[in-house]
N, C-alpha and C positions, 0 to 999 in steps of 0.2 A: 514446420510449425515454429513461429519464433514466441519463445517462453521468456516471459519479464517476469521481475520480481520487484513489487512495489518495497518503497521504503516509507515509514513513518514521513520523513521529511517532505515528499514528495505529496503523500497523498495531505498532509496540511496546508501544504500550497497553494492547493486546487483549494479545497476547504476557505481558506484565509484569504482566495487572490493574490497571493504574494505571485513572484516572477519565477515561471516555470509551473504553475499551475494549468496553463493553458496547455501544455505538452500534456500533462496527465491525462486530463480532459480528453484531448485525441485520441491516447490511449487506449481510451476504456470505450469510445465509441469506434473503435477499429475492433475490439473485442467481439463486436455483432456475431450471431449462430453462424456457422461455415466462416468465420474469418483463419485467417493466418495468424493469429495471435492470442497467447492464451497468458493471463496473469495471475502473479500469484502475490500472497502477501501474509507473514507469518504471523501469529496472534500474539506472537509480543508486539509486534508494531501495531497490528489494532489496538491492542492496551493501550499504547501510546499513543497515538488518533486519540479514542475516546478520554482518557487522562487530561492531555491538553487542552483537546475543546471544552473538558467541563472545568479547566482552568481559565479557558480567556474567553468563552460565548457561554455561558450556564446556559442560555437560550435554544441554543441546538442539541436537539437529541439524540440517542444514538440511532433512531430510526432513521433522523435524517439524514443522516452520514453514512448510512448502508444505501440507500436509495442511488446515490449514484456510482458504488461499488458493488453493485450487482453483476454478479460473473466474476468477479475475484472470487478465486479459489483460498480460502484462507486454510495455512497449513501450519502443522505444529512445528516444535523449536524446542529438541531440545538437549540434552548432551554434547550427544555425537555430534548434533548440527554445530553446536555453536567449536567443539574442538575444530572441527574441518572449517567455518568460517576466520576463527584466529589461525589456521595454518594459510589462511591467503595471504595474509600479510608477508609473510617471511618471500615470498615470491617474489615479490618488489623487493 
């Protein structure tokens, strides 16, 4: 099973049609029941989805921005995650 992890950045893309939105898009309809692939996406980035859209489109809801992240698994964030996420850096 191949596990992605969505990023704010990414899923505004799709959002926005900025370049590289159209990958996401793939994404998430490769996500189908019995797929190979499963996603994930922590609810600080959804903060930040939601945050940004209700800075640059007041217009879109949050309903309508879960409608095509249905099947993202949204996962918490928090300590620990974020110690072990700033220990990747040092890898590079």
């Amino acid at each position: 099973m191949n596990k992605v992890v969505l990023d704010s950045a990414a899923v505004l893309a799709m959002v926005q049609g900025e370049p590289g939105g159209d990958r996401v898009e793939a994404l998430l309809d490769a996500q189908q029941p019995g797929a190979k692939v499963q996603v994930f996406m922590s609810w600080v980035n959804w903060c930040e989805v939601l945050t940004r859209t209700q800075l640059d489109n007041r217009e879109m809801t949050a309903e309508e921005l879960t409608a095509p992240l249905a099947g993202v698994e949204l996962v918490s964030f928090g300590p620990v995650d974020a110690e072990l996420a700033a220990s990747y850096a040092r890898v590079n």
